[in-house]
mmCIF file as gemmi writes it, N, C-alpha and C atoms, coordinates in Angstrom:
data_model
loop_
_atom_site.group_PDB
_atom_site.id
_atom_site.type_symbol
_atom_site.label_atom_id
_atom_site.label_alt_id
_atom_site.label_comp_id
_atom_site.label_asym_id
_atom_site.label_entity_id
_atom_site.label_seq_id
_atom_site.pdbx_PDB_ins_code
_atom_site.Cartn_x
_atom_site.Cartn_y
_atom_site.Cartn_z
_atom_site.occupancy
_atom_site.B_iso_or_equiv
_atom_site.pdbx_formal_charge
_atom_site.auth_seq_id
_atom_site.auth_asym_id
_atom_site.pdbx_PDB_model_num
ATOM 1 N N . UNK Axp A 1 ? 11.844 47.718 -0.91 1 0 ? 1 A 1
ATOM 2 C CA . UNK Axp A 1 ? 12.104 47.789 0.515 1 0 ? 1 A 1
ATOM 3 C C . UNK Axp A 1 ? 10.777 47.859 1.27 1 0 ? 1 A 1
ATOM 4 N N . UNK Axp A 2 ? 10.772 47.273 2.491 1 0 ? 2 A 1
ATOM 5 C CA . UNK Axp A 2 ? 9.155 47.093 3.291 1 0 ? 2 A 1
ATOM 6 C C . UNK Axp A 2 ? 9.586 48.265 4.13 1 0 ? 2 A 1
ATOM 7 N N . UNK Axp A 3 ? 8.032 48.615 4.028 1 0 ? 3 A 1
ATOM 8 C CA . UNK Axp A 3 ? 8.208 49.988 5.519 1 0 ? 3 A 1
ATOM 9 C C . UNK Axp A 3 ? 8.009 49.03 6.335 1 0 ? 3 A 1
ATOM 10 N N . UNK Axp A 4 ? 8.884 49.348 7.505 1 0 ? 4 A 1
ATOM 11 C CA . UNK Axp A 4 ? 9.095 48.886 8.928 1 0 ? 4 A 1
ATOM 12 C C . UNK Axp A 4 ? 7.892 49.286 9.626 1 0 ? 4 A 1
ATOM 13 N N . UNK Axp A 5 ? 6.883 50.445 9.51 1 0 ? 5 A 1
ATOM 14 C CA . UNK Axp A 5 ? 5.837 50.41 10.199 1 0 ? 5 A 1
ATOM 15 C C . UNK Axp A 5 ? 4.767 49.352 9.787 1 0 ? 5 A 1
ATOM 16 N N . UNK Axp A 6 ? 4.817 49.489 8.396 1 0 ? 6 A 1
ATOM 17 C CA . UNK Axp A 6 ? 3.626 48.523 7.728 1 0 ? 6 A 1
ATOM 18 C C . UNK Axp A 6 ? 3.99 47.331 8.088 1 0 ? 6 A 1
ATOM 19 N N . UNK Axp A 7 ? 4.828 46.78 8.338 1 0 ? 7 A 1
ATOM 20 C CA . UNK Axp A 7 ? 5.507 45.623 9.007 1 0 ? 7 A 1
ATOM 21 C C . UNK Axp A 7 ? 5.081 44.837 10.15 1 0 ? 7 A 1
ATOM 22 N N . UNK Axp A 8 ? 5.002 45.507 10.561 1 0 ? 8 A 1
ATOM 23 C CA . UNK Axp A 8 ? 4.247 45.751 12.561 1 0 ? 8 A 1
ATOM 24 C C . UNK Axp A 8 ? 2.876 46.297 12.559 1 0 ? 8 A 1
ATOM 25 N N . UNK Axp A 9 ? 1.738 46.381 11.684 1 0 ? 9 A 1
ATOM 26 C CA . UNK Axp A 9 ? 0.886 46.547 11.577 1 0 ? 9 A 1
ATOM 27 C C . UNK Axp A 9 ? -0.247 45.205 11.035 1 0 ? 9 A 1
ATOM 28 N N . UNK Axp A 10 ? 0.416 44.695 10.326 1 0 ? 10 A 1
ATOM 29 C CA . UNK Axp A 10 ? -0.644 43.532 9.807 1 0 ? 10 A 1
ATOM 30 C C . UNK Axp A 10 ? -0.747 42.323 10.816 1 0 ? 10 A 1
ATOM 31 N N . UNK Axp A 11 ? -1.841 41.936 10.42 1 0 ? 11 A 1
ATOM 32 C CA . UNK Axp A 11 ? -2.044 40.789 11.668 1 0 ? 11 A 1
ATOM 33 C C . UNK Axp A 11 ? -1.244 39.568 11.675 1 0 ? 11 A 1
ATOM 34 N N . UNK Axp A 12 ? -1.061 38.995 12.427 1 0 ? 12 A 1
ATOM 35 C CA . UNK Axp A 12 ? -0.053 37.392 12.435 1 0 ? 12 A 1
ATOM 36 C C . UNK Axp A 12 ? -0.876 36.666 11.633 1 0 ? 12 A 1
ATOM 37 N N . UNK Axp A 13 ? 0.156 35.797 11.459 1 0 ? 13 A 1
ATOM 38 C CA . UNK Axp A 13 ? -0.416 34.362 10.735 1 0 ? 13 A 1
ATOM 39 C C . UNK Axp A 13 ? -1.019 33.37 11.398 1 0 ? 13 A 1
ATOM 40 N N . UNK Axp A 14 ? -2.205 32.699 10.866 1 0 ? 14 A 1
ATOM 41 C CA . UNK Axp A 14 ? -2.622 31.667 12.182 1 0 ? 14 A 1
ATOM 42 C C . UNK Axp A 14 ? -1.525 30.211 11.624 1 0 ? 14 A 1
ATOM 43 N N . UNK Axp A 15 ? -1.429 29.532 12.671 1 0 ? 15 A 1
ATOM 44 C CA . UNK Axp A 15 ? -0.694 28.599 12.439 1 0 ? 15 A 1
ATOM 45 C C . UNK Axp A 15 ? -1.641 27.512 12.131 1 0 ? 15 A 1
ATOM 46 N N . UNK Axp A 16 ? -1.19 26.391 11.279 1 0 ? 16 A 1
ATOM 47 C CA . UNK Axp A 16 ? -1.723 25.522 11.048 1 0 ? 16 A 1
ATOM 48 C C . UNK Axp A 16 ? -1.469 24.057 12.021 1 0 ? 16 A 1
ATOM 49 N N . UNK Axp A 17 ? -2.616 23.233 12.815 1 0 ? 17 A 1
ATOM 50 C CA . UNK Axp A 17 ? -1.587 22.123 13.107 1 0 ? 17 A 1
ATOM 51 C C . UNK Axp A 17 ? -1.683 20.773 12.649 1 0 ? 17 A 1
ATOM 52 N N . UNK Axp A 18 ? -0.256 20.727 12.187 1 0 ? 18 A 1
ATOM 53 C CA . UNK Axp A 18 ? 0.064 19.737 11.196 1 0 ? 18 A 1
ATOM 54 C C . UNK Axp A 18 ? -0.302 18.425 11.639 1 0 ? 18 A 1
ATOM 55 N N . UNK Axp A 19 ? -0.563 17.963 12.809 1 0 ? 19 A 1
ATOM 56 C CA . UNK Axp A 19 ? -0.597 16.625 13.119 1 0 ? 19 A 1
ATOM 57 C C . UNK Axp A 19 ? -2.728 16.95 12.389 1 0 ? 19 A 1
ATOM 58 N N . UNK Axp A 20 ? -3.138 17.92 12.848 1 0 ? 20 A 1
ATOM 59 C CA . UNK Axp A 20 ? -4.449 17.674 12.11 1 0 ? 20 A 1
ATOM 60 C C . UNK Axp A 20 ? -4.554 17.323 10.798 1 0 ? 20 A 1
ATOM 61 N N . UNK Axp A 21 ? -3.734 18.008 10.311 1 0 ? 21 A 1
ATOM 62 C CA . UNK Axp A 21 ? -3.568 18.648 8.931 1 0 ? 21 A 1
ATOM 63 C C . UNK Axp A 21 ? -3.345 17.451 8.103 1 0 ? 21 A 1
ATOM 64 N N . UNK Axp A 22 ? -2.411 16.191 8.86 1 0 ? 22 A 1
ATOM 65 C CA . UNK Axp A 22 ? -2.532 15.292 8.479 1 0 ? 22 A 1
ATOM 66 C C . UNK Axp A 22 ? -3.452 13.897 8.548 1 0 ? 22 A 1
ATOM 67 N N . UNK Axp A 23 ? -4.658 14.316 9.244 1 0 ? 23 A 1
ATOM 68 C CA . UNK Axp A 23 ? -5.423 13.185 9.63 1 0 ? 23 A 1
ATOM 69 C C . UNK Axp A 23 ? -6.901 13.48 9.183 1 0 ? 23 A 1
ATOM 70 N N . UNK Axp A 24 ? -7.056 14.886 8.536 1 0 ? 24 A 1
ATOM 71 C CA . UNK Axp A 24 ? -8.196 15.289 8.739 1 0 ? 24 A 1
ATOM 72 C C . UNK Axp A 24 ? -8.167 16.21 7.052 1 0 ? 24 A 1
ATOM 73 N N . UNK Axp A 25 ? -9.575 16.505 6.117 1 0 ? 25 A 1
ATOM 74 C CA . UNK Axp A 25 ? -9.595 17.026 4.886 1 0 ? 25 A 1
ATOM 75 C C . UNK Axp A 25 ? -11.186 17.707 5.269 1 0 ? 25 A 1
ATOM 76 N N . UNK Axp A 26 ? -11.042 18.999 4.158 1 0 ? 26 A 1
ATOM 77 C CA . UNK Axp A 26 ? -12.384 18.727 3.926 1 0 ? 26 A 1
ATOM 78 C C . UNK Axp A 26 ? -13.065 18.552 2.5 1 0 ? 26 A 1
ATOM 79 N N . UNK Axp A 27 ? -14.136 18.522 3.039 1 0 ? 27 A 1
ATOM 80 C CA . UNK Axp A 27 ? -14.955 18.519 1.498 1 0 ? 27 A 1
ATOM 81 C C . UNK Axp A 27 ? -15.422 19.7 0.983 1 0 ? 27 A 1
ATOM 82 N N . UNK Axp A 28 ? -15.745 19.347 -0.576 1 0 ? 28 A 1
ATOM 83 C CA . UNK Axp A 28 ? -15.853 20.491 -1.06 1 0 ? 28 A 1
ATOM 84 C C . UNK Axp A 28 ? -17.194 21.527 -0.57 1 0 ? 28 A 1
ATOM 85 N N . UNK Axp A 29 ? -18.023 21.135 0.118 1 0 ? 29 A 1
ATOM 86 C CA . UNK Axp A 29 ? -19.173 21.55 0.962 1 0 ? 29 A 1
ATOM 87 C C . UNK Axp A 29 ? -18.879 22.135 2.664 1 0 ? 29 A 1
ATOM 88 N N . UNK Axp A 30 ? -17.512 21.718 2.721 1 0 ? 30 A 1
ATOM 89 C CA . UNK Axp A 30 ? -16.946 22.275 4.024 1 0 ? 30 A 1
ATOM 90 C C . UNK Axp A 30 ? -16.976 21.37 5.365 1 0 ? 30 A 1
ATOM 91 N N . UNK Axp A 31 ? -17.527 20.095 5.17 1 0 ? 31 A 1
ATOM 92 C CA . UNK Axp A 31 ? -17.35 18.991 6.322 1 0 ? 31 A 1
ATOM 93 C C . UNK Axp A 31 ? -16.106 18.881 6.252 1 0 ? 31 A 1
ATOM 94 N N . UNK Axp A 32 ? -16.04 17.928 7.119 1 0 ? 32 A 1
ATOM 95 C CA . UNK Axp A 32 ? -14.352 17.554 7.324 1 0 ? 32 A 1
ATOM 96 C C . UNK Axp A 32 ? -14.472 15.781 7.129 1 0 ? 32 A 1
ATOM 97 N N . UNK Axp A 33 ? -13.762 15.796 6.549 1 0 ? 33 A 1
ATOM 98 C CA . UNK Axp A 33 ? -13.614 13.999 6.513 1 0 ? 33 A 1
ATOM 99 C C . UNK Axp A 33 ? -12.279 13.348 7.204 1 0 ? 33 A 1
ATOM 100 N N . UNK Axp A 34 ? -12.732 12.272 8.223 1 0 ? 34 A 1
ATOM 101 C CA . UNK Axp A 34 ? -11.9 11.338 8.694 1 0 ? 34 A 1
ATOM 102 C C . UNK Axp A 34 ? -11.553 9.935 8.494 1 0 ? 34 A 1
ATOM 103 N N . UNK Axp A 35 ? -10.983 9.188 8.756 1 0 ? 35 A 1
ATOM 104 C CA . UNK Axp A 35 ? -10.649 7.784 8.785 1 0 ? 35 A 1
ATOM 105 C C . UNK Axp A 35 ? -11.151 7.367 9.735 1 0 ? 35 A 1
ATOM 106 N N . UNK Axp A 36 ? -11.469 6.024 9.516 1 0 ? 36 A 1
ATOM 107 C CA . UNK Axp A 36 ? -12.305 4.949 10.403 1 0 ? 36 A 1
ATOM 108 C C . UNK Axp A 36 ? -10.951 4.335 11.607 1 0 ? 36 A 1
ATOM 109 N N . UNK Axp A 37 ? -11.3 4.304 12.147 1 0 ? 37 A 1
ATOM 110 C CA . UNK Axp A 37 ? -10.259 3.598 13.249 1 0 ? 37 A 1
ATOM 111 C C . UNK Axp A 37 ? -10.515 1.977 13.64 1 0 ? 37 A 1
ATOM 112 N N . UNK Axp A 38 ? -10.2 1.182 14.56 1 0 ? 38 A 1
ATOM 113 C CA . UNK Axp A 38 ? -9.84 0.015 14.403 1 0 ? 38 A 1
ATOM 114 C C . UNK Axp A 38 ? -9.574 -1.07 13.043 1 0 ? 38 A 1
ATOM 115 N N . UNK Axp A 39 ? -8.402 -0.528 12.612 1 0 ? 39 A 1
ATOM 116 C CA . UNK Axp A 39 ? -7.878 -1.178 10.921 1 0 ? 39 A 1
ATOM 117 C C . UNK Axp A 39 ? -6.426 -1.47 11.145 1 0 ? 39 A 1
ATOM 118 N N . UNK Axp A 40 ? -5.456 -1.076 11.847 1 0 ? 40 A 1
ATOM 119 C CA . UNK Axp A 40 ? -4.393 -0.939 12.371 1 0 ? 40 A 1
ATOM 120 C C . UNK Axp A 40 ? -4.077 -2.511 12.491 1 0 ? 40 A 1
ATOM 121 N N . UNK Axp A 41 ? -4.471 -3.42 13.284 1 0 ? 41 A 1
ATOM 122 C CA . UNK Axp A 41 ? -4.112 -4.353 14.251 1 0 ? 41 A 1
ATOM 123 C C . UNK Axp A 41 ? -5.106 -4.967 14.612 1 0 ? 41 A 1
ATOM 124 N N . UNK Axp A 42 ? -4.715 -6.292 15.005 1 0 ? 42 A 1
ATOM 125 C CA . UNK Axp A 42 ? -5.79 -7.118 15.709 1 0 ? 42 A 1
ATOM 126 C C . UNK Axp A 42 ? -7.397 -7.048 14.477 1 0 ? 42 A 1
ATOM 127 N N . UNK Axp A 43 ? -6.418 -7.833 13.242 1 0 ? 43 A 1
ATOM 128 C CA . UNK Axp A 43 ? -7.483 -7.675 12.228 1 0 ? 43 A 1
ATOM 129 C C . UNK Axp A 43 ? -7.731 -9.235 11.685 1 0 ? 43 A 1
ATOM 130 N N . UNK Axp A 44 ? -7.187 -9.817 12.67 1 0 ? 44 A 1
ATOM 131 C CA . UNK Axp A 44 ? -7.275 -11.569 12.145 1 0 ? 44 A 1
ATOM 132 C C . UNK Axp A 44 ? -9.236 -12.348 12.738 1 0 ? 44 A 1
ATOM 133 N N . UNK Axp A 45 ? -9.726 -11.302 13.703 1 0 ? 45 A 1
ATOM 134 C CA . UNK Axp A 45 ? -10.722 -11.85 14.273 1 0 ? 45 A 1
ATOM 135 C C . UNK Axp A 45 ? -11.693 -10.971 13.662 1 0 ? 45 A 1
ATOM 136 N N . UNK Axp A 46 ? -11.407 -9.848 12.941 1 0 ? 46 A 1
ATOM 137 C CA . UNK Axp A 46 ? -12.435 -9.291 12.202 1 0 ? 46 A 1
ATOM 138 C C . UNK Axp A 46 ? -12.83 -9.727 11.241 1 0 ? 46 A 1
ATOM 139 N N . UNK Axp A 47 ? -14.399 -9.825 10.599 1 0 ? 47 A 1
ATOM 140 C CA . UNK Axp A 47 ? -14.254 -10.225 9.736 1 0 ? 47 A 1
ATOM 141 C C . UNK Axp A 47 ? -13.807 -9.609 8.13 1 0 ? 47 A 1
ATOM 142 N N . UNK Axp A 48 ? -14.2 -10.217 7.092 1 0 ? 48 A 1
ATOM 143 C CA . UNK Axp A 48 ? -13.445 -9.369 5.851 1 0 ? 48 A 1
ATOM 144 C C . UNK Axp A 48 ? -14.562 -8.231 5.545 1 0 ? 48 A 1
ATOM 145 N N . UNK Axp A 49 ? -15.644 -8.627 5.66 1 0 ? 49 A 1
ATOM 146 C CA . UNK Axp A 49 ? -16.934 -7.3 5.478 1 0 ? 49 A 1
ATOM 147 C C . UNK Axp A 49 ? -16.854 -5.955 6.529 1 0 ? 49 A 1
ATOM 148 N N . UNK Axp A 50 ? -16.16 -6.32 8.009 1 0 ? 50 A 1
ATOM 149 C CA . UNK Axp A 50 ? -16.462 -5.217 8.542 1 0 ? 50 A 1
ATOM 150 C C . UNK Axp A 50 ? -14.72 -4.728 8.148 1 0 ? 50 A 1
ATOM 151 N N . UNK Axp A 51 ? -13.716 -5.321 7.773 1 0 ? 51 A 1
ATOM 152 C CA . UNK Axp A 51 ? -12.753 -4.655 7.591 1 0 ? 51 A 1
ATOM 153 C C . UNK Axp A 51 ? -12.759 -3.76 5.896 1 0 ? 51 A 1
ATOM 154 N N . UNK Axp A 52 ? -13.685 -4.149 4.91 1 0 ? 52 A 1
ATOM 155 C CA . UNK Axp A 52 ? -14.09 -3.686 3.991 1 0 ? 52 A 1
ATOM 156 C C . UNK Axp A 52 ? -14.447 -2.364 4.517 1 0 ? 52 A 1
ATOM 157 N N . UNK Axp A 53 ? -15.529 -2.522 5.07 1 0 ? 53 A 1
ATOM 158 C CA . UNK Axp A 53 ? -16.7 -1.351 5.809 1 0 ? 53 A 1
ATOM 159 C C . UNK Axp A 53 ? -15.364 -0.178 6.271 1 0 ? 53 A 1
ATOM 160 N N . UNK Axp A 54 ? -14.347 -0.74 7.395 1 0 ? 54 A 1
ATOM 161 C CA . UNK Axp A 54 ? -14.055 0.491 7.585 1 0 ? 54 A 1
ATOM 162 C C . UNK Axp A 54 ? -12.807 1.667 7.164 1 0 ? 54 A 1
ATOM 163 N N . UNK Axp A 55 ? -12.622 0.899 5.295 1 0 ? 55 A 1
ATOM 164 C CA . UNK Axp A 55 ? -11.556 1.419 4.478 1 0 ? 55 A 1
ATOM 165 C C . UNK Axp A 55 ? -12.443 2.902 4.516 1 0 ? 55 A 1
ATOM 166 N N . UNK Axp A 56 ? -13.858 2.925 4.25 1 0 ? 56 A 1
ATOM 167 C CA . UNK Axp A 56 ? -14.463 3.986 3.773 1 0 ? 56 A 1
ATOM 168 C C . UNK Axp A 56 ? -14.77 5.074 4.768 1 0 ? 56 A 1
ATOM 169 N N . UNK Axp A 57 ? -13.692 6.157 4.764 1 0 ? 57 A 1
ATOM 170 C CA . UNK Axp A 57 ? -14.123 7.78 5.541 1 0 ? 57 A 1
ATOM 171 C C . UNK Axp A 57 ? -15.22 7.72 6.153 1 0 ? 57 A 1
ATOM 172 N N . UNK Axp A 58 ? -15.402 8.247 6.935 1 0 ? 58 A 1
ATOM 173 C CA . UNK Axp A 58 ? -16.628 9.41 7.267 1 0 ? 58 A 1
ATOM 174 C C . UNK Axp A 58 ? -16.648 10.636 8.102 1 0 ? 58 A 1
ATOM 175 N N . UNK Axp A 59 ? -17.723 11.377 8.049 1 0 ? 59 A 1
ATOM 176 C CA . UNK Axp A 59 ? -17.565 12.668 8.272 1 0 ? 59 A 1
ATOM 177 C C . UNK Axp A 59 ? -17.796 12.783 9.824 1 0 ? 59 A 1
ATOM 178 N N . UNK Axp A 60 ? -16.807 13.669 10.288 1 0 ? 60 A 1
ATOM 179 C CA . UNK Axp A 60 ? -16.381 14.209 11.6 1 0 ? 60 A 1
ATOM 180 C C . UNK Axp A 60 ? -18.468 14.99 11.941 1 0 ? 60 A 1
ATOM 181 N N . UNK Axp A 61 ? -18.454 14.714 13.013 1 0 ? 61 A 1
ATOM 182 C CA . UNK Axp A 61 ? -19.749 15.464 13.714 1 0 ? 61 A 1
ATOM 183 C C . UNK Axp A 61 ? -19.217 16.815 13.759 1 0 ? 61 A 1
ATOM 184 N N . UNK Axp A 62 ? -20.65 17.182 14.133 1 0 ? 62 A 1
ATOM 185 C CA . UNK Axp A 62 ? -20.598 18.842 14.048 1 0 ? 62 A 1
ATOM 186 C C . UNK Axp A 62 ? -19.877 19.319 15.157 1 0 ? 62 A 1
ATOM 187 N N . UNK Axp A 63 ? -20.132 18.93 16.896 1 0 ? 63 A 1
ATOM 188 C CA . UNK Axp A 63 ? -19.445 19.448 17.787 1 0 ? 63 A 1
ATOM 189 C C . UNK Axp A 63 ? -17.681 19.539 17.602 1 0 ? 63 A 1
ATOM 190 N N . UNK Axp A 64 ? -17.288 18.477 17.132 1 0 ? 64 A 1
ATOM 191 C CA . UNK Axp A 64 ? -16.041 18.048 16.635 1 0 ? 64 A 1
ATOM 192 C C . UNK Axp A 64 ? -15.277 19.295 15.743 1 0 ? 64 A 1
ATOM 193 N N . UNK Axp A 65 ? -16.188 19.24 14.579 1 0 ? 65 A 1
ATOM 194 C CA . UNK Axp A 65 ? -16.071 20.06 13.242 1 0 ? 65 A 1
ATOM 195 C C . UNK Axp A 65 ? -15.909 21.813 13.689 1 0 ? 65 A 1
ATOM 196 N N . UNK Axp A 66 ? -16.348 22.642 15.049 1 0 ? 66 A 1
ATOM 197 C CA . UNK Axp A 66 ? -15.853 23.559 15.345 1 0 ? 66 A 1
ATOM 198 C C . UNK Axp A 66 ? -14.5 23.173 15.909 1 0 ? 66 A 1
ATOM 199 N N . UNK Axp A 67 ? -13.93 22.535 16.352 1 0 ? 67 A 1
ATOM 200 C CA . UNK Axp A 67 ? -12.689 22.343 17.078 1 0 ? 67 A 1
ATOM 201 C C . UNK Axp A 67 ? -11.452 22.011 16.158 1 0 ? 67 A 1
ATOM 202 N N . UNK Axp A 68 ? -12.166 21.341 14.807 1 0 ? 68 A 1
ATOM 203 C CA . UNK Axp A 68 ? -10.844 21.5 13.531 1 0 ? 68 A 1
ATOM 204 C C . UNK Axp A 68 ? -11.028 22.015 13.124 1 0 ? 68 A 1
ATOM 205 N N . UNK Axp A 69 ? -12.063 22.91 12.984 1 0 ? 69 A 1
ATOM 206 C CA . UNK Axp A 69 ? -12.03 24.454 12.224 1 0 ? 69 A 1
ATOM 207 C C . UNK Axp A 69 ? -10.788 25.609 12.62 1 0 ? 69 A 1
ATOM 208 N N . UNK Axp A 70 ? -10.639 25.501 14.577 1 0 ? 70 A 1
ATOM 209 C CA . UNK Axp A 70 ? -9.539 26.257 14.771 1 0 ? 70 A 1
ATOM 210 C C . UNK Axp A 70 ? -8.172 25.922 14.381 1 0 ? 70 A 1
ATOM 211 N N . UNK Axp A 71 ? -8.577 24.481 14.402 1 0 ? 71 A 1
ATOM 212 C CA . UNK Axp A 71 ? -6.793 23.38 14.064 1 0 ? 71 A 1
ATOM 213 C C . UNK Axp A 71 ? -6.237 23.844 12.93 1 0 ? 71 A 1
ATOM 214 N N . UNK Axp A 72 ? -7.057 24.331 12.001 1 0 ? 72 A 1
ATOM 215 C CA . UNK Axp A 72 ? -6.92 24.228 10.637 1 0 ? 72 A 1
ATOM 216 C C . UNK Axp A 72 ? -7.57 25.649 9.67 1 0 ? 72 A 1
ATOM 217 N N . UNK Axp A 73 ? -7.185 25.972 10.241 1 0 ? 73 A 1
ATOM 218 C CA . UNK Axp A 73 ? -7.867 27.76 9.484 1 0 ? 73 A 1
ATOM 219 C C . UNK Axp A 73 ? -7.895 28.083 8.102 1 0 ? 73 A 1
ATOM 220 N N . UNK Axp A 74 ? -6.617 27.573 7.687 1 0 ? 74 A 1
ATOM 221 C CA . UNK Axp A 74 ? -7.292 27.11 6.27 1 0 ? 74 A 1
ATOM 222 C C . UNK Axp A 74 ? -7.269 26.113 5.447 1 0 ? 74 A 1
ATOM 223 N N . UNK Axp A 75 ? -8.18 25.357 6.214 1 0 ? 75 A 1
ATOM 224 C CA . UNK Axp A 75 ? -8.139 24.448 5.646 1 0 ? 75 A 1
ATOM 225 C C . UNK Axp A 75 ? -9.537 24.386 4.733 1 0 ? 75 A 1
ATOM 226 N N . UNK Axp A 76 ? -10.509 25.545 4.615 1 0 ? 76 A 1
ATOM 227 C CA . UNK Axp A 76 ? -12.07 25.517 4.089 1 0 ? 76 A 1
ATOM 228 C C . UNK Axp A 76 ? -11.488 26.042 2.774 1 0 ? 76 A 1
């Protein structure tokens, strides 16, 4: 049985948000890694090297990287 005081004493849970949660990882060093954007559509005038180029991640900047730190609390 839980004591009802100890109950009401511990801190909340932070929430996670999932739309980050799904777009965003990190590494094992603690960056965050993202997906390249324009790959979607309107890929007939690109060529095949820059659509190669932007299968491959890269890492979110630092100003950025405090702002999914809150998105995602645990995500380190």
């Amino acid at each position: 049985m839980v004591n009802s005081a100890n109950k009401f004493n511990r801190m909340p849970k932070l929430k996670t948000n999932r739309a980050a949660a799904k777009r965003f990882k990190f590494t094992g060093t603690g960056k965050v890694r993202r997906a390249q954007a324009f790959v979607n559509h309107i890929l007939s005038k690109k060529s095949t090297k820059r659509k190669r180029n932007l299968r491959q991640g890269a890492i979110v900047c630092k100003s950025d990287q405090k702002e999914l730190e809150k998105l995602l609390p645990y995500g380190k």
